[in-house]
C-alpha positions, 0 to 999 in steps of 0.5 A: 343927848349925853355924850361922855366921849369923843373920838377922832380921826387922825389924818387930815382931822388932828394932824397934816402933813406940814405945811400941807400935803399939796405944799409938802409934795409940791417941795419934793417934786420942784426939790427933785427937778420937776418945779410944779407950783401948790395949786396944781397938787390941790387939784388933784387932791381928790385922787387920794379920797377916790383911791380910799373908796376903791380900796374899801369897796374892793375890800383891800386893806392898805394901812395893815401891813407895811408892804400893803401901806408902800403899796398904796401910797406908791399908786396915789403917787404914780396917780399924782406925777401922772397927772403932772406930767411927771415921769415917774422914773428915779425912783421919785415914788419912792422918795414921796413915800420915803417924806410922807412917812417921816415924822418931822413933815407932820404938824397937828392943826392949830385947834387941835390942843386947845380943843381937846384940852378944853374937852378934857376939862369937861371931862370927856374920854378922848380917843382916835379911830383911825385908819393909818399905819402903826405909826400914828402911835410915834406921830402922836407922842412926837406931837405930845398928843398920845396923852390927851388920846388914850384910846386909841384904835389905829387900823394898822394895828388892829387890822381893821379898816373904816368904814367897816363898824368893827373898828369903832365897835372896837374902840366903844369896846375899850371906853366902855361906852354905849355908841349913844355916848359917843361923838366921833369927829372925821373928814370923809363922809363915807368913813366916819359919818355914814358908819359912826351913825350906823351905830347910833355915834353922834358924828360930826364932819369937820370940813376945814377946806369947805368941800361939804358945805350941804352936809346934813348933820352937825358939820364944823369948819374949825374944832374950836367949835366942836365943844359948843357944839356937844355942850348943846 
């Protein structure tokens, strides 16, 4: 296997919410008088992977308009302060959208810089697949990111979402690249592996949170394993 590049997913595979997402909403809704404790967020954390496969097999794009974005994420959140027995009244939706969307409550993990510096010492071509709203683009210069990621092919800008091929087909189209040279690293199974592989992509899963522990694959816990783990 000889791979010249690697791209990546961005949310929940590069960058977070900070300190996390069930930590971040968790905040808000105890700062907005509904005091509910981390766990309960993380339980619940599967309604926003179920909400990304009924868009897809509904065939809606959510992250290619702002107005199609605000109204995806106001119905996870309703999902979220139903499940919460949180009344969804003052405009508390409104308020998640309005936190999950500002800049300064994201990080990028801890593995992240180190990793993708290491692959570009070794001269890799980086690059982000990613379905997210255009801006990605002010999150990854904000994280000084953008440089180490120069191909970058973000949903919101280009109007296709995963799992459908034409958003990776896409990004092999600016590289340059045959599929065959690529690995593509992302969270979710059904978006980045199953369809990276269908074009003959090398996928790996990075499972942080150990959700998929039988995945058959190549699967990391950490992307400071993911250069070994290319090198062969």
């Amino acid at each position: 296997m000889t791979l010249r590049a690697v791209f990546f997913d961005a949310g929940e595979t590069l960058v977070h919410p900070a300190p996390s997402f069930p930590e971040l909403f968790a905040a808000i809704v105890t700062r907005e008088g509904h005091p509910r404790e981390t766990e309960q967020i993380v339980d619940g954390l599967s309604m926003v992977s179920d909400e990304f496969a009924r868009a897809a097999g509904e065939n809606e794009l959510w992250t290619t308009s702002p107005d199609r974005s605000r109204r995806f994420w106001l119905r996870v959140y309703d999902l979220f302060l139903e499940a919460l027995e949180i009344p969804g009244t003052n405009g508390l939706p409104e308020t998640l959208y309005r936190e999950f969307t500002n800049l300064k409550n994201y990080t990028a993990f801890d593995d992240v810089r180190p990793t993708l510096e290491r692959l570009q010492e070794r001269e890799y071509m980086l690059g982000v697949i990613s379905n997210f709203e255009p801006w990605l683009e002010d999150l990854l210069v904000h994280l000084s990111l953008a440089d180490l990621l120069p191909v970058r092919v973000i949903s919101g800008i280009e109007g296709v979402e995963k799992p459908d091929p034409s958003i990776f087909l896409l990004a092999l189209e600016r590289s340059g690249l045959a599929a065959h040279e690529v690995a593509y690293v992302g969270d979710i199974p059904d978006f980045d592996v199953v369809p990276a592989a269908a074009l003959g992509m090398f996928p790996v899963l990075i499972d942080r949170r150990g959700r998929h522990p039988d995945h058959v694959g190549a699967r990391v816990t950490d992307l400071a394993h993911l250069p070994e783990l290319l090198h062969g």
